[in-house]
Residue frames as a rotation matrix with the C-alpha (Angstrom) as fourth column:
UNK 1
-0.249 0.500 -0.829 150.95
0.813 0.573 0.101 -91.55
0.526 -0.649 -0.549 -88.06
UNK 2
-0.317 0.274 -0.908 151.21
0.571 -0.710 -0.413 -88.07
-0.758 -0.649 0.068 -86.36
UNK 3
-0.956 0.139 -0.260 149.30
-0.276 -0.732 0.623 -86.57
-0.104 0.667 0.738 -88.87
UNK 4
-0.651 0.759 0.005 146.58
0.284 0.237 0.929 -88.16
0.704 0.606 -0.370 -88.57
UNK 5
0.127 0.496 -0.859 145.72
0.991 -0.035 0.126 -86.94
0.032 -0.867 -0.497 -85.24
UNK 6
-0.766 -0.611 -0.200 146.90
0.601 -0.791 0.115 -83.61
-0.229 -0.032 0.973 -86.15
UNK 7
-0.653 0.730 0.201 143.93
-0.481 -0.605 0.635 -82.50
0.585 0.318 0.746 -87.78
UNK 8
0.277 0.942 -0.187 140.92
0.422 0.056 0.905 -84.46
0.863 -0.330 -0.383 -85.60
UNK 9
-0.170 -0.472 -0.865 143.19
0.950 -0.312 -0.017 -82.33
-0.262 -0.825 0.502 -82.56
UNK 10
-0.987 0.072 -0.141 142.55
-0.119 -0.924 0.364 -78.70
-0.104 0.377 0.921 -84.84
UNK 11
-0.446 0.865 0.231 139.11
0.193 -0.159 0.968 -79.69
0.874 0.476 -0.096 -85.19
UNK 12
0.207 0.283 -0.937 138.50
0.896 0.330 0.298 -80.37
0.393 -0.901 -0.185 -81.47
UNK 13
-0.702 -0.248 -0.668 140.35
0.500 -0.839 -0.214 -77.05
-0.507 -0.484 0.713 -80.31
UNK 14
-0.870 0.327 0.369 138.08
0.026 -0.718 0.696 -75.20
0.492 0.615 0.616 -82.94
UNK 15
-0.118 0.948 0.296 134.84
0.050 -0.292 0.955 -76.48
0.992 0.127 -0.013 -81.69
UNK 16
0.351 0.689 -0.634 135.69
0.780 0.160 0.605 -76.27
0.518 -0.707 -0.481 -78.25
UNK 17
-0.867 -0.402 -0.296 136.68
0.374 -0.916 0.148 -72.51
-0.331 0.018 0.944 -78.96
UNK 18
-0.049 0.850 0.524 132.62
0.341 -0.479 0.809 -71.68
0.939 0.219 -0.266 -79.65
UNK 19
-0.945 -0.074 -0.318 130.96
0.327 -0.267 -0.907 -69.95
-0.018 -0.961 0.277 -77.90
UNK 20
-0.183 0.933 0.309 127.15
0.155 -0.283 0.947 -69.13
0.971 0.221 -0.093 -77.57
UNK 21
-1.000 -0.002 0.028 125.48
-0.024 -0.468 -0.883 -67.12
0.014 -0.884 0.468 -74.66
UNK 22
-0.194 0.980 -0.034 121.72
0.887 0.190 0.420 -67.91
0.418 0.052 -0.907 -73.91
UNK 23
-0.366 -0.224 -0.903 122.07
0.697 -0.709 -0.106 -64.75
-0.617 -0.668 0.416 -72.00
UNK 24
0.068 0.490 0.869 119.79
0.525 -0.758 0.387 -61.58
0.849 0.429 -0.309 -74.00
UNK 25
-0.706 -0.108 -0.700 120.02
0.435 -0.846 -0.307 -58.01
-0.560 -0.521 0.644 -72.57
UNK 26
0.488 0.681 0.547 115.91
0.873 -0.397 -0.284 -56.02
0.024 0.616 -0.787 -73.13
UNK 27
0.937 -0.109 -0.333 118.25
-0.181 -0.964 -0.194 -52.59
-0.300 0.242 -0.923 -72.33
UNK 28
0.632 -0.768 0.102 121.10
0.717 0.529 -0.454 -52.77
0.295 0.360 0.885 -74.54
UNK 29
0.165 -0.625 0.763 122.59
0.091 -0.761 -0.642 -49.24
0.982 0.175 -0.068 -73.29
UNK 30
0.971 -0.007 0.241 122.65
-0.238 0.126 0.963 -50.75
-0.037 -0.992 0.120 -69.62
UNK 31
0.453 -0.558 -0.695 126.71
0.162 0.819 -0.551 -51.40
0.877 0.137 0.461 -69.44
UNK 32
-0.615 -0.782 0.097 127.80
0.023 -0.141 -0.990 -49.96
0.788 -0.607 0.105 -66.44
UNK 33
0.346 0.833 -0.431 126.29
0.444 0.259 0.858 -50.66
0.826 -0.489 -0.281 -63.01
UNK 34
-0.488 -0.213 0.846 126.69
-0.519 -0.709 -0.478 -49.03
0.701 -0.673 0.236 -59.70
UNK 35
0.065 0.785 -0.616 125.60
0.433 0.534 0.727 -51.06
0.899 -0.314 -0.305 -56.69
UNK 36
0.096 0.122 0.988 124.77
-0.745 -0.649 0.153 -48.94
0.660 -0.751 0.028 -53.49
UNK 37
-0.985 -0.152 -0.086 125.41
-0.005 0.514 -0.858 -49.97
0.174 -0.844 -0.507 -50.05
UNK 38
0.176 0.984 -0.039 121.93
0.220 0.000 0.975 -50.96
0.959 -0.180 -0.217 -48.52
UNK 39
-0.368 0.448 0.815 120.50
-0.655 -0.747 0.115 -50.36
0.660 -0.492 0.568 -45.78
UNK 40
-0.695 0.035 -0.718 120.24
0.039 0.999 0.011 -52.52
0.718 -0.021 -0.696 -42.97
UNK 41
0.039 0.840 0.542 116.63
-0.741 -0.339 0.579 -52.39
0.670 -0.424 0.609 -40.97
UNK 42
0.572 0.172 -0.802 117.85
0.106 0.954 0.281 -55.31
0.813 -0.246 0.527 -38.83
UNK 43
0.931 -0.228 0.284 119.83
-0.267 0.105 0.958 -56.53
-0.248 -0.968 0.037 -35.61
UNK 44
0.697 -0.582 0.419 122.21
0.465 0.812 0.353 -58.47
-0.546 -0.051 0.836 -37.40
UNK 45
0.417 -0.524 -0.743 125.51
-0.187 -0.849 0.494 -56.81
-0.890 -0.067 -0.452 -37.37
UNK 46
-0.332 -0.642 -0.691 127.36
-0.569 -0.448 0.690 -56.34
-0.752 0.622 -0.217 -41.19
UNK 47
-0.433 -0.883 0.180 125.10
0.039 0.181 0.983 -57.08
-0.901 0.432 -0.044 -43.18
UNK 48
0.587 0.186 -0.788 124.91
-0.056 -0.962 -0.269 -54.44
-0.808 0.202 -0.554 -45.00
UNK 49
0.419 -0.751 -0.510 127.92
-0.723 -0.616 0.313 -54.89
-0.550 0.238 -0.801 -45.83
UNK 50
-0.655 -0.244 0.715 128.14
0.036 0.935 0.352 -58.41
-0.755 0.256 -0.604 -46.68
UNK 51
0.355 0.818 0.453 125.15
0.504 0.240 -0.829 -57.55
-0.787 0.523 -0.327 -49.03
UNK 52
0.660 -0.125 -0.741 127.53
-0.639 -0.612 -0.466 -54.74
-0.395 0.781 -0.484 -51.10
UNK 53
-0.596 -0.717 -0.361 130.53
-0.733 0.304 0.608 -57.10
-0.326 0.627 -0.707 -51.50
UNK 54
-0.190 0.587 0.787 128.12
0.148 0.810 -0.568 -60.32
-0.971 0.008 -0.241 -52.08
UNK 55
0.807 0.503 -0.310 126.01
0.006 -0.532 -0.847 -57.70
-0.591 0.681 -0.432 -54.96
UNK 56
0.335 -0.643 -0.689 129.27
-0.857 -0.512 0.061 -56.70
-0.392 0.570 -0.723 -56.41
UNK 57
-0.649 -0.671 0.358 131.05
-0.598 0.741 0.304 -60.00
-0.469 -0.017 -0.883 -56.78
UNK 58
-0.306 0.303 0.902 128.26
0.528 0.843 -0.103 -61.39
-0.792 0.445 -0.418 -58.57
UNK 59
0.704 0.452 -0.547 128.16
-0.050 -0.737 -0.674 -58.97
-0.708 0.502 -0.497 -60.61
UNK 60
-0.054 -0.785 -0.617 131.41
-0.971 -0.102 0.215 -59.07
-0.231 0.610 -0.758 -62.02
UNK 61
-0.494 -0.289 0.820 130.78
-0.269 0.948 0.172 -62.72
-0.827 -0.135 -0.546 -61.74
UNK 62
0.135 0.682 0.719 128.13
0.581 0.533 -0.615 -62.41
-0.803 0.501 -0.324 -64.31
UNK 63
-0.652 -0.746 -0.135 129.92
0.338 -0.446 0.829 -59.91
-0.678 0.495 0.543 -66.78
UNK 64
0.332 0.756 0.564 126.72
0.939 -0.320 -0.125 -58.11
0.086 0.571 -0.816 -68.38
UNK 65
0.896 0.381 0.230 127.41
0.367 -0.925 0.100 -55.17
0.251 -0.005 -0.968 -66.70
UNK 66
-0.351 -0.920 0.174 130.92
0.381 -0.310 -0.871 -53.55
0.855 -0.240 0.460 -66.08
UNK 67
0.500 0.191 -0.845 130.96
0.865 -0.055 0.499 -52.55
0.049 -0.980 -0.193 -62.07
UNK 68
-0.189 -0.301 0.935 131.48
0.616 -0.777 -0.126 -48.87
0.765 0.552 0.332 -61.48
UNK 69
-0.332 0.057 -0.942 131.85
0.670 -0.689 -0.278 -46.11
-0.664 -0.723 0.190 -58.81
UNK 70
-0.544 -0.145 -0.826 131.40
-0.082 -0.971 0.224 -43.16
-0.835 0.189 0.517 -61.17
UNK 71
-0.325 0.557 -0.765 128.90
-0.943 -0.133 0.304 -42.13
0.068 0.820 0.568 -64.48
UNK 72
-0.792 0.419 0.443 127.14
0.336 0.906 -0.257 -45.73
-0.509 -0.054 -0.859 -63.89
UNK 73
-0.943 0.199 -0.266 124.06
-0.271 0.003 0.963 -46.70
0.192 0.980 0.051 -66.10
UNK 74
0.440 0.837 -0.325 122.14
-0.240 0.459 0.856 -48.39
0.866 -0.298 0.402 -63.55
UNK 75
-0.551 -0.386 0.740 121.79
-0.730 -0.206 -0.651 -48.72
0.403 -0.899 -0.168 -59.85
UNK 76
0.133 0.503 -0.854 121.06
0.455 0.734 0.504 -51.56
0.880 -0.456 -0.131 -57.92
UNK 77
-0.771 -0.078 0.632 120.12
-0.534 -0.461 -0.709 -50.30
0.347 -0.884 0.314 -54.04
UNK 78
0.138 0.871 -0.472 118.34
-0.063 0.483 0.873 -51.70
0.988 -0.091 0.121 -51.27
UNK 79
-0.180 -0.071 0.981 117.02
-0.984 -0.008 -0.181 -52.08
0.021 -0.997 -0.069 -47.67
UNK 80
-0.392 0.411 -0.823 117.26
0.388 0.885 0.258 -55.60
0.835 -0.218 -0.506 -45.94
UNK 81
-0.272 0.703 0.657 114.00
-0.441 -0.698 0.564 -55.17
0.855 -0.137 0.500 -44.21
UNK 82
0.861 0.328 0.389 113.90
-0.503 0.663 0.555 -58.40
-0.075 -0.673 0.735 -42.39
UNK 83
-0.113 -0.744 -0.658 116.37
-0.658 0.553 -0.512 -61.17
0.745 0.375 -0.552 -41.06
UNK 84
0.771 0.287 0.569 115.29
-0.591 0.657 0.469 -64.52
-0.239 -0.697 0.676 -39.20
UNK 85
-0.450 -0.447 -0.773 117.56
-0.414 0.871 -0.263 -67.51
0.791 0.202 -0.577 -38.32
UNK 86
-0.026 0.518 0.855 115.93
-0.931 0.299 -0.210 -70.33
-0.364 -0.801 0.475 -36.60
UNK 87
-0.679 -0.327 0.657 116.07
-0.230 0.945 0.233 -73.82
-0.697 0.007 -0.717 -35.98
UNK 88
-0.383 0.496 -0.779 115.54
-0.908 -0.050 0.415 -75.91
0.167 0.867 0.470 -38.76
UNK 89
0.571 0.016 -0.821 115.85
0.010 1.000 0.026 -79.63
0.821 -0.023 0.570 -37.74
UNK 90
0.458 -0.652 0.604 116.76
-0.803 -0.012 0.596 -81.80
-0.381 -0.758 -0.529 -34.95
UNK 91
-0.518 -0.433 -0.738 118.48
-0.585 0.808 -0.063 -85.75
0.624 0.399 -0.672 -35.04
UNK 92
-0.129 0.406 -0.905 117.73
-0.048 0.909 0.414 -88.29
0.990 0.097 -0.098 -33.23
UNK 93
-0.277 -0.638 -0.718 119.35
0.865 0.159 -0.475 -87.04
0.417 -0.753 0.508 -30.30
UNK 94
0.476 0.702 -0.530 117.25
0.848 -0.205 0.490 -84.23
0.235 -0.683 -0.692 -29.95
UNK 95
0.011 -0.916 -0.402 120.02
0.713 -0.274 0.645 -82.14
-0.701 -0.294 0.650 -31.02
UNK 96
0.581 0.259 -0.772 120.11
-0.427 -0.711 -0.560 -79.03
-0.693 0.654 -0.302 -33.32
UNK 97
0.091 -0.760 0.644 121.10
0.452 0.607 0.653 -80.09
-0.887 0.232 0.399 -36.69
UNK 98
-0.205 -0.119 0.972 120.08
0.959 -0.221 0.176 -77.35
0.194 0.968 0.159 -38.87
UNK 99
-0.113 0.460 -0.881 119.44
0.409 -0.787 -0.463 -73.73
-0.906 -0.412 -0.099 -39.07
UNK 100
-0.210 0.011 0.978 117.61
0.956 0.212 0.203 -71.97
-0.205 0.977 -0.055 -41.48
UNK 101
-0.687 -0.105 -0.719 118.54
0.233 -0.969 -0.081 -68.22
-0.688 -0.223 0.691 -42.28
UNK 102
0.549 0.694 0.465 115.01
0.835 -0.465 -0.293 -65.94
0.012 0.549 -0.835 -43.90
UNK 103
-0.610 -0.551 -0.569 115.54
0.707 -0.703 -0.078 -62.65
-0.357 -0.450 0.818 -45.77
UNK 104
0.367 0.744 0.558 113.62
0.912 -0.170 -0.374 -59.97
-0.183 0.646 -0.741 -47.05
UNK 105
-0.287 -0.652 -0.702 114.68
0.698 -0.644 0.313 -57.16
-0.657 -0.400 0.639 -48.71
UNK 106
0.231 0.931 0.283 114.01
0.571 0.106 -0.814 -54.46
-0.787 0.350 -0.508 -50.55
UNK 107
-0.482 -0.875 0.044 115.37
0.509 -0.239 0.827 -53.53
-0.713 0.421 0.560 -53.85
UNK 108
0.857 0.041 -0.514 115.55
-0.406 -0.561 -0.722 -51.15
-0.318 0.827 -0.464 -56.98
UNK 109
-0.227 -0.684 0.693 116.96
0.817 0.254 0.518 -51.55
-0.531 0.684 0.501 -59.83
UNK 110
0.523 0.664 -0.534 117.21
0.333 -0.736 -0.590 -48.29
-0.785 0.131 -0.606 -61.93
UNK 111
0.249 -0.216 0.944 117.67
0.958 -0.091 -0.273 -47.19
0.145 0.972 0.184 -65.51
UNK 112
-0.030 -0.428 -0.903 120.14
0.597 -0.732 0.327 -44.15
-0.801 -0.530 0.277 -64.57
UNK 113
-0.891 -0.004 0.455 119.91
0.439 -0.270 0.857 -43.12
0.119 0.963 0.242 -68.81
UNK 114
-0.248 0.961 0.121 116.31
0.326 -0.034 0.945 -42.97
0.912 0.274 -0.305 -69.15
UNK 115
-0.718 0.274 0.639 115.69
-0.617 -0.676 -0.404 -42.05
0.321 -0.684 0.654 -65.75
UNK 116
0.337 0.844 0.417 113.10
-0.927 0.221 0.303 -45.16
0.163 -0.489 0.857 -64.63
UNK 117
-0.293 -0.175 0.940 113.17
-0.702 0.706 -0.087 -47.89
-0.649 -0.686 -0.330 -62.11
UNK 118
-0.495 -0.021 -0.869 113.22
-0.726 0.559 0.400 -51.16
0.477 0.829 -0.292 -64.31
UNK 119
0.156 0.566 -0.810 112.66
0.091 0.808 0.582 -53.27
0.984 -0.165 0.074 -60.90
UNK 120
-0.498 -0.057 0.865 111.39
-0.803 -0.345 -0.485 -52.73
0.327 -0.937 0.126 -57.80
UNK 121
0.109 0.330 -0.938 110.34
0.432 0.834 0.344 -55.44
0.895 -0.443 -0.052 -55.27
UNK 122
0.422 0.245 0.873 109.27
-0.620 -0.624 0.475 -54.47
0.661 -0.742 -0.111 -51.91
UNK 123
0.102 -0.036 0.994 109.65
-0.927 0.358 0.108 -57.56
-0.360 -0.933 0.003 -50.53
UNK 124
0.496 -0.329 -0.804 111.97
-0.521 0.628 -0.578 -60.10
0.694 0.706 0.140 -52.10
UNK 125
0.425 0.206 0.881 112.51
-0.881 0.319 0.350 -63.08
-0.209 -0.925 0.317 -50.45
UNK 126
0.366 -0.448 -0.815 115.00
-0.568 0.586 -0.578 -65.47
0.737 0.675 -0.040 -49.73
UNK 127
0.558 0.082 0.826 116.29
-0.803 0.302 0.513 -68.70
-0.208 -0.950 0.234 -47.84
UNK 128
-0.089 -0.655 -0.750 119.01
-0.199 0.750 -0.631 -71.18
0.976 0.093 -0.197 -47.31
UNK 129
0.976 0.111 -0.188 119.33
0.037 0.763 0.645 -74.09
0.215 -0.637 0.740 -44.90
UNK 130
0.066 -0.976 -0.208 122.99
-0.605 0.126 -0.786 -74.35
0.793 0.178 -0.583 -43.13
UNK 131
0.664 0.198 -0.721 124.36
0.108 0.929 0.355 -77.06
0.740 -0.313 0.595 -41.07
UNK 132
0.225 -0.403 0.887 125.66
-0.955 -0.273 0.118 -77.42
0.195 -0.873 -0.446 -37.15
UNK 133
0.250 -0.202 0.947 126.07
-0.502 0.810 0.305 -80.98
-0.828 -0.551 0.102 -37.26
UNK 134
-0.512 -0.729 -0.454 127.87
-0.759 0.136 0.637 -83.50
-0.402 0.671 -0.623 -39.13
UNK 135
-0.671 0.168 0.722 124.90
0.171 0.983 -0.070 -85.70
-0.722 0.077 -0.688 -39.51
UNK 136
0.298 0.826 -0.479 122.95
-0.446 -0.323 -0.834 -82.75
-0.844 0.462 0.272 -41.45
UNK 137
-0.045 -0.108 0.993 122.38
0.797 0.595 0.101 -82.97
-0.602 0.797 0.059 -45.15
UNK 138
0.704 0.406 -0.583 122.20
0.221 -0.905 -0.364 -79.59
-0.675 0.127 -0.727 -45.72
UNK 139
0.830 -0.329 0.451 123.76
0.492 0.048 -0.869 -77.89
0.264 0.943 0.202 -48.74
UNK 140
0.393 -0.587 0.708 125.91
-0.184 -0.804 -0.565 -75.42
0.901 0.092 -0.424 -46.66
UNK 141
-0.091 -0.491 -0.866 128.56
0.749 0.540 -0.385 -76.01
0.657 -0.683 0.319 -44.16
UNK 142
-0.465 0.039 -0.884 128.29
0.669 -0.638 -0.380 -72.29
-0.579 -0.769 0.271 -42.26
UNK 143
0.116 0.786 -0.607 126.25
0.621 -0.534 -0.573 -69.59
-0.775 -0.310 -0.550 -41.89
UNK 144
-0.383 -0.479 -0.790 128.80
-0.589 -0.532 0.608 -67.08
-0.711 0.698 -0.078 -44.63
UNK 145
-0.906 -0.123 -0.404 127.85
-0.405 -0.016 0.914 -69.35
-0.119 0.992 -0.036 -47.23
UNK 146
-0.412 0.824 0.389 124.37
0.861 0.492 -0.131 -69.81
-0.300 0.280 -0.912 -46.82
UNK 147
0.028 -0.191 -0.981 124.39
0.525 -0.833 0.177 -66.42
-0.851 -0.520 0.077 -46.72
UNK 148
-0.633 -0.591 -0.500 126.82
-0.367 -0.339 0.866 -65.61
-0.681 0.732 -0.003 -49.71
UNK 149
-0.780 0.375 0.501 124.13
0.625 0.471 0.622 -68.09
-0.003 0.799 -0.602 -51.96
UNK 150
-0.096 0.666 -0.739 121.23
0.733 -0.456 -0.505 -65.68
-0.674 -0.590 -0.445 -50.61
UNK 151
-0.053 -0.246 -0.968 122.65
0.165 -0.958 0.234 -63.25
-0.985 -0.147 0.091 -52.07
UNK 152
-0.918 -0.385 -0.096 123.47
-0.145 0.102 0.984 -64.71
-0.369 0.917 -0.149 -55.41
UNK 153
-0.564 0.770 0.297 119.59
0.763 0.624 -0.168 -65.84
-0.315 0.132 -0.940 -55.43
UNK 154
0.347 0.401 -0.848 118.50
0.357 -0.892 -0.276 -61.97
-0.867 -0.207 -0.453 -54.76
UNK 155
-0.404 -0.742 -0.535 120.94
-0.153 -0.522 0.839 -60.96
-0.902 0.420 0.097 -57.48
UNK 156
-0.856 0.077 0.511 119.79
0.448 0.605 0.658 -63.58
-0.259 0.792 -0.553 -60.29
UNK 157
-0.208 0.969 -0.136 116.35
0.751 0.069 -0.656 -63.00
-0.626 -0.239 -0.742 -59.22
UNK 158
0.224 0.322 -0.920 116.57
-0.055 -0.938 -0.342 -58.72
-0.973 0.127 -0.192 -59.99
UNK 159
-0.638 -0.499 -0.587 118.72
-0.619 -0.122 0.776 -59.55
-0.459 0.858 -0.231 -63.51
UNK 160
-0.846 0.401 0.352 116.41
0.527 0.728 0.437 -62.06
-0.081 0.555 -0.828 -64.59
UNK 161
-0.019 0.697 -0.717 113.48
0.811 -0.408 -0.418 -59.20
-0.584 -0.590 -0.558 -63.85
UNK 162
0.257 -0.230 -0.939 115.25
0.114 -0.957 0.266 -56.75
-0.960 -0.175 -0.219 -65.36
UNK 163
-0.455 -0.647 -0.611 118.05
-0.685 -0.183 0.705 -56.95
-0.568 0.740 -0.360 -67.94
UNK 164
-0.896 -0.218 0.388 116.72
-0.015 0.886 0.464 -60.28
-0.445 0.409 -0.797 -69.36
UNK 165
-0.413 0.814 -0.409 113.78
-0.838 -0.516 -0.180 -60.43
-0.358 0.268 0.895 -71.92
UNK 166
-0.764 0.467 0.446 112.18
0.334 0.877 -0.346 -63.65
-0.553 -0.115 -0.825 -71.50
């Protein structure tokens, strides 16, 4: 009796030990990345800084590129040129129930081998909706993680631009 489950249990670990990556890389000698601190052209205090750890952390999150301080392949750098938060929505009550944070920034992406700029956007743009009230519907609960998705949008945005050959 335990044998017969023995093997449709060895088949099941096998196939759900594939693996297949839809993921394609157009420079294959990109492995090591460097992301610069940016530059903030705004009011709004750290973040700058919230844009290097944000950059980094999805980097490593997306494992193409190995994250480096030293002999890096490619640089990712930028200025956030703009930052707006303003109401988004009210309720019923005439109350604030959303806010909705704009960014623009401006990035490079550079091929540190070969010497040229794979992607450059002057003015990439991005937005998320967070919520001050418990009646929003909004996808984020505070400002940090409408924020933190911002980033991840900017990030996708330059690797899909860049590394990926679509």
């Amino acid at each position: 009796m335990v044998k017969k489950f023995i093997l449709p249990i060895l088949i099941l670990l096998l196939l759900g030990s594939c693996y297949y990556s839809v993921y394609s890389n157009a420079y294959p000698h990109l492995k090591k990345i460097r992301v610069e601190p940016f530059e903030n052209l705004t009011a709004e205090f750290a973040l700058a800084d919230k844009a290097l750890n944000e950059l980094s952390l999805a980097v490593r999150n997306d494992g193409r590129l190995s994250l480096v301080t030293q002999e890096p392949d490619c640089s990712l750098e930028g200025k956030i040129t703009s930052f707006e938060e303003k109401i988004y929505s009210y309720d019923s009550a005439n109350q604030v129930q959303d806010y909705q944070i704009k960014m623009v920034i401006n990035v490079v992406f550079t091929d540190l081998v070969k010497n040229e700029v794979i992607y450059e956007n002057s003015a990439l743009s991005s937005s998320e909706i967070y919520k001050v009230s418990d009646n929003s519907t909004a996808r984020f609960n505070t400002k940090e993680e409408a924020l933190s998705e911002i980033f991840a949008n900017i990030f996708k945005t330059v690797i899909q631009n860049s590394l990926e050959a679509w």
